[in-house]
Steps between C-alpha positions, in 0.01 A plus 500: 500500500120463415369400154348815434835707622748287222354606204516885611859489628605329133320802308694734711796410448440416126340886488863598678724319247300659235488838614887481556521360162305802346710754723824337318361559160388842595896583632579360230303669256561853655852417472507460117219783488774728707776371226294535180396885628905536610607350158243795356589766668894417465473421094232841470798669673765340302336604146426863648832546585610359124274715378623805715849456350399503163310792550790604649717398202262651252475809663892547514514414140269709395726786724812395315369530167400811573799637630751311229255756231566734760899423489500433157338843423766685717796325387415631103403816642831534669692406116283771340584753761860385491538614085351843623780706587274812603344269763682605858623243624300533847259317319696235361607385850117520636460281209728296621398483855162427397628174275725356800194511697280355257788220498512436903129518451490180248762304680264529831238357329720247312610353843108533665398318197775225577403442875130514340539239293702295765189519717286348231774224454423418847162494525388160542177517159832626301698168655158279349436680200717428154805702489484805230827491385394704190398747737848516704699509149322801381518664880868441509572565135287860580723586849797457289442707189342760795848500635669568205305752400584667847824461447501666183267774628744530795784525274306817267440653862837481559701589222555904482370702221776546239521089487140493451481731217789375310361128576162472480420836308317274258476115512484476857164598585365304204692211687384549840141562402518110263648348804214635765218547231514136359604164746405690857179599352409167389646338850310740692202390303548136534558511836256707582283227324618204684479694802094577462434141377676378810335670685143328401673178499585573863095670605344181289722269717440681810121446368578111444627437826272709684204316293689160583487531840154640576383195245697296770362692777127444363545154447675389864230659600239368311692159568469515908165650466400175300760252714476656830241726587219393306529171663568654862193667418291231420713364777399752769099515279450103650658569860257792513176267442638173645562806835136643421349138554676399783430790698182447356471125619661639868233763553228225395671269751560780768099540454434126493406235776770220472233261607155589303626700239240800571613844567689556840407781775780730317346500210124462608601861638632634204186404283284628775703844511450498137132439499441800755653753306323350150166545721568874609634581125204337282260466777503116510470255769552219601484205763705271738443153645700316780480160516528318829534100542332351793714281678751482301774456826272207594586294148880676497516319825352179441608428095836690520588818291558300145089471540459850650721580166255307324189693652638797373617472196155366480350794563727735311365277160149589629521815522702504126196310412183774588693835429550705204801518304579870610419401876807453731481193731771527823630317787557698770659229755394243629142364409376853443443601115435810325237568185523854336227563254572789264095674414333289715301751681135308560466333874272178337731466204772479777320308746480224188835500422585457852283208565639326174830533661421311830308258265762368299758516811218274656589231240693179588879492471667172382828485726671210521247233456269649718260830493536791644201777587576829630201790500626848473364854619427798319481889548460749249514878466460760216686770406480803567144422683653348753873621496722832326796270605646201544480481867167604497420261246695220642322571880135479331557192307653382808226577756239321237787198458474497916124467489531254221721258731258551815244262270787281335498477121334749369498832323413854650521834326585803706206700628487751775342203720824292445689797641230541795575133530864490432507833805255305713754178478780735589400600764371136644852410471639789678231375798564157435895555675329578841214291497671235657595688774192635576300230541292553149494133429239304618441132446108369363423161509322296257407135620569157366237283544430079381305519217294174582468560868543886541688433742765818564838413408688822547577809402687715159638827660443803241686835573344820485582824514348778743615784343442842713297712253410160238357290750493098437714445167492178340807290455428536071570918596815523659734123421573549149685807632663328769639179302835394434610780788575503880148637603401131396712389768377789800154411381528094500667506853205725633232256344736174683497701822142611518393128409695361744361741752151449411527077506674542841222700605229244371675157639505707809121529471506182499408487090639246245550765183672259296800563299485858383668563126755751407640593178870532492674699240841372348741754648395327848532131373839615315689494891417353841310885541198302504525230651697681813163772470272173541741363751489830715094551498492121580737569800357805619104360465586163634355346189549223278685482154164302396276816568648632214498417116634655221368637170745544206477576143569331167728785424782323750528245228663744320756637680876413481506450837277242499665232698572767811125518466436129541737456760311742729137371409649174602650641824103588583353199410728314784455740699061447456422771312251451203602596115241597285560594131262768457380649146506166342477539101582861469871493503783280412490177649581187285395134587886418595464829769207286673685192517827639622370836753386383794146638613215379637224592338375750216259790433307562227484842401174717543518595118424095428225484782314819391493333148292190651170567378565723158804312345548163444894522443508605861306223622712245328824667631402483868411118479806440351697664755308313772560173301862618507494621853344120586744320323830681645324427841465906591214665638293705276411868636224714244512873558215730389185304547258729542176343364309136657566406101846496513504322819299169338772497247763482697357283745422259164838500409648445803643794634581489822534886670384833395487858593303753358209789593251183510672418822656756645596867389898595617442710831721621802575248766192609710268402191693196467410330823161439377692244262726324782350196686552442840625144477769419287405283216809411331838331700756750474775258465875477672591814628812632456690791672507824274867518546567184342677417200517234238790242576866643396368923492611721753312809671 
């Protein structure tokens, strides 16, 4: 498991054991909540139901009271009417009646009150509470004298008449009314009593418990709210933020290049989406640059990627470096970068800003113990001048980015005649595929000639392009758009074959041209494609390897592929052919590539010669690459020279060949005769067979 993966897998599962942990407590919790509310609810019943029953009781004693009056009032009523012998005895016997009912009546309630108090016995507060013994004395001690005083009453309602007068004519009622009027008045009232003041015991217990257990209630709950959920809260509070910043950090890292740390295509998008709506809501603008390196696959190629890596990171802390702090600075793959510029509406102020970019990408970059240099290109475009959208934004800074890298580090700002130029270029390319074909190539040549003698020495071959409606287009108008792709191929093999035609045609004339040069681009020195293109021409024109030489670049120095390359210059320098390193001091050549590449001789770029007579710098370079030349033993060619002046200063120096409008403009191979002697002035060396190989390669 990665480093980064650990620490995340440990807070999960720590998060897990915790959020099990809290879900125990909360069962837990609701468990005791369920038997606190139960508890309630079951001890609320209980003292309801006490309380019930002693309504109950009260209400039944209250009833018996009133009927023992009731009883007591019929029973004398029935002695009066007894000593009254005119009273018909009908009456006497409803009397009667009426008492034996009154009787049944008080027994019934007698045996409800009973079962009553029974209930109460059982009741589970009665079970808790202090027994009221008191209470059950004076309830007993009441049932009983109510019994005998039934009994007594039943015995009046049951003895006839005659007994009745002769035994209770006088003291009997006085008796019967002591016995009910004195102790069952006084039990009914103390009864009665403890029967009302049990009751409030029983409603302020029922109050107690209920006010117990919601106390309990409140305080489990205050308890889990201050145990349990106010730290799951504060809990859940922290996994909310720690979640807010890491999907905070993964959107800045799903918007971020890994390798420069500037905004990625995604996001570059985003902001750009964002700035087009702020523009057609507050009427704002704003502007984009693209940033292009220039041959950037070259040093990739040559210095592997951990210096390509080191190129761009370098130019990601440029470009940190010029813009704003509101400004959004993207990679979009590759060596291409992105600049938005929020209210930057002014071309000039953009133009600036622009050129300050490839300025500081211009600066040196320490890699390794050694510098680096890369230039970069720019294009820029405003918003919404030149674009209501992205695409249409991104296609105008684009077309002015494409113009930009036509002329190699520097800065253009889109203008209708980019576009005109960008549509022009277009459609060069789309001609460009069939030119080939149709013979549009044609080959000028430019001679060589001995500086001291003037003697011709041979020829540089320089394509053009005879376009159907352009006419005669330079090579500056239509290679940039050809380079790095297979048209370079179509149009080198053309140049090989017409050259080889046109010296066939001239040592047939019986003319010595020389050897005539040909630049080679890397795709073709990458294979045997070349040499086998050579090897054909040479075949089919019955020429020799050494009518040939070959130009090549500084730029092959810096390919990754740089031994293939050496291996095939080598196979044409045994085979005869001549290896010039042309554009000396304007690429990337180091002293250790001139000791170890095999050429055989150098040319000095026309930007140095032209620089003769009005810089000094120049003047100085050239005679030290002729010193240099000298001492490595190769031959020294000058390009450019287009002035008598610049001719005594290279002949002062030493320099040994030249080329240039002061001898000879490039022309078609009719002009070029003019140039070619008759007699051959230089040996031509060993010939060799064009189908030959170096020792140990097969065809």
């Amino acid at each position: 498991m990665s480093g980064t993966g650990q620490p995340i897998s440990e807070h999960n599962k720590s998060m897990g054991r915790y959020i099990r942990s809290i879900g125990r407590q909360y069962f837990n919790t609701v468990v005791i909540m369920m038997l606190l509310v139960g508890a309630t609810c079951a001890t609320v019943l209980v003292a309801l139901d006490r309380h019930s029953l002693q309504q109950n009781i009260s209400f039944l004693t209250s009833n018996q009271f009133i009927r023992f009056q009731q009883l007591a009032n019929q029973t004398r009523a029935l002695m009066r009417a007894s000593v009254d012998v005119k009273l018909p005895e009908y009456i006497v016997d409803a009397m009667r009646d009426d008492i034996h009912e009154a009787i049944k009546d008080l027994r019934t309630v007698g045996s409800q009150l009973e079962i009553m108090h029974e209930q109460i016995n059982r009741n589970y507060l009665e079970r808790i509470l202090p027994k009221a013994e008191r209470f059950e004395r004076a309830r007993h001690d009441l049932a009983a004298s109510v019994e005998g005083f039934l009994e007594r009453a039943e015995k009046i309602a049951t003895t006839n008449t005659q007994e009745l007068r002769d035994r209770y004519s006088f003291w009997g009622a006085i008796d019967f009314a002591a016995a009910s009027d004195s102790m069952l008045m006084r039990g009914f009232a103390d009864l009665s009593q403890s029967a009302h003041d049990r009751s409030t015991v029983s409603i302020y217990n029922a109050k107690l418990a209920g006010m117990s257990l919601l106390t309990l209630i409140a305080t489990t709950v205050l308890l889990t709210a201050s145990l349990v959920f106010r730290p799951l809260l504060q809990k859940l509070r922290n996994e909310h933020f720690r979640t807010v910043d890491y999907e905070c950090k993964l959107s800045l890292l799903a918007g971020t290049d890994d390798l420069t740390g500037l905004a990625n295509r995604s996001h570059f998008n985003s902001a750009m989406t964002r700035l087009f709506s702020e523009t057609g809501s507050k009427e704002l603008g704003f502007s984009l640059l693209l940033v292009d390196l220039d041959h950037f696959k070259s040093v990739n190629d040559s210095f592997g990627h951990p210096a390509g890596d080191a190129i761009l990171r370098h130019v990601a802390e440029s470009l940190r470096k010029v813009i704003r702090a509101g400004d959004i600075a993207a990679r979009l793959g590759g060596d291409e970068f992105a600049v938005l510029l929020p209210g930057v509406r002014d071309a000039s102020l953009l133009a600036a800003l622009a050129e300050r970019i490839r300025q500081f990408i211009a600066r040196d970059i320490p890699f390794e113990g050694r510098v680096l240099r890369t230039s970069a290109s720019v294009g820029g475009a405003i918003a919404p001048n030149h674009g209501n959208d992205g695409t249409s934004l991104l296609q105008a800074a684009d077309v002015a980015l494409y113009s930009a890298k036509g002329l190699r580090g520097t800065s253009i700002i889109f203008d209708e005649a980019a576009l005109a130029k960008r549509l022009e270029n277009a459609q060069l390319v789309i001609a460009l595929a069939a030119a080939a074909d149709r013979s549009e190539f044609v080959v000028h040549y430019q001679p060589k000639v001995n500086l001291v003698s003037g003697v011709h020495m041979g020829f540089e071959a320089l394509v053009r392009w005879q376009h159907p409606c352009l006419g005669l287009l330079p090579p500056s108008r239509f290679l940039p758009l050809m380079e790095g792709t297979q048209l370079m191929k179509g149009m080198t093999q053309t140049v090989i074959s017409t050259v080889g035609r046109d010296i066939g045609h001239w040592k047939n004339a019986g003319l010595a041209p020389g050897a005539v040069a040909i630049n080679l681009p890397e795709m073709l020195l990458l294979s045997d494609e070349g040499y086998d293109i050579f090897a054909e021409v040479i075949r089919k024109n019955r020429l020799q390897w050494s009518d040939f030489s070959v130009e090549i670049t500084e730029d092959v120095f810096l390919n990754r592929n740089s031994q293939r390359i050496l291996s095939a210059v080598e196979t044409f320098r045994r085979n005869g052919v001549s290896v010039s390193l042309d554009d000396f001091g304007t690429g990337f050549a180091s002293l250790v590539h001139l000791r170890d590449f095999p050429f055989d001789e150098l040319k000095i770029d026309r930007s140095f010669v032209s620089g003769i007579e009005t810089d000094p710098r120049s003047a100085q370079i050239i005679r030290a690459i002729v010193d240099l030349s000298r001492h490595l033993g190769k031959r020294c060619v000058a390009e450019g020279i287009e002035t008598d002046a610049q001719h005594r200063f290279l002949l002062e120096i030493g320099c040994e060949l030249g080329q240039g409008y002061l001898f000879g403009k490039p022309g078609s191979a009719e002009i070029a005769i003019s140039h070619i002697p008759t007699v051959q002035l230089v040996p031509l060396g060993k010939s060799i067979h064009p189908d030959s190989r170096i020792a140990g390669t097969a065809h």
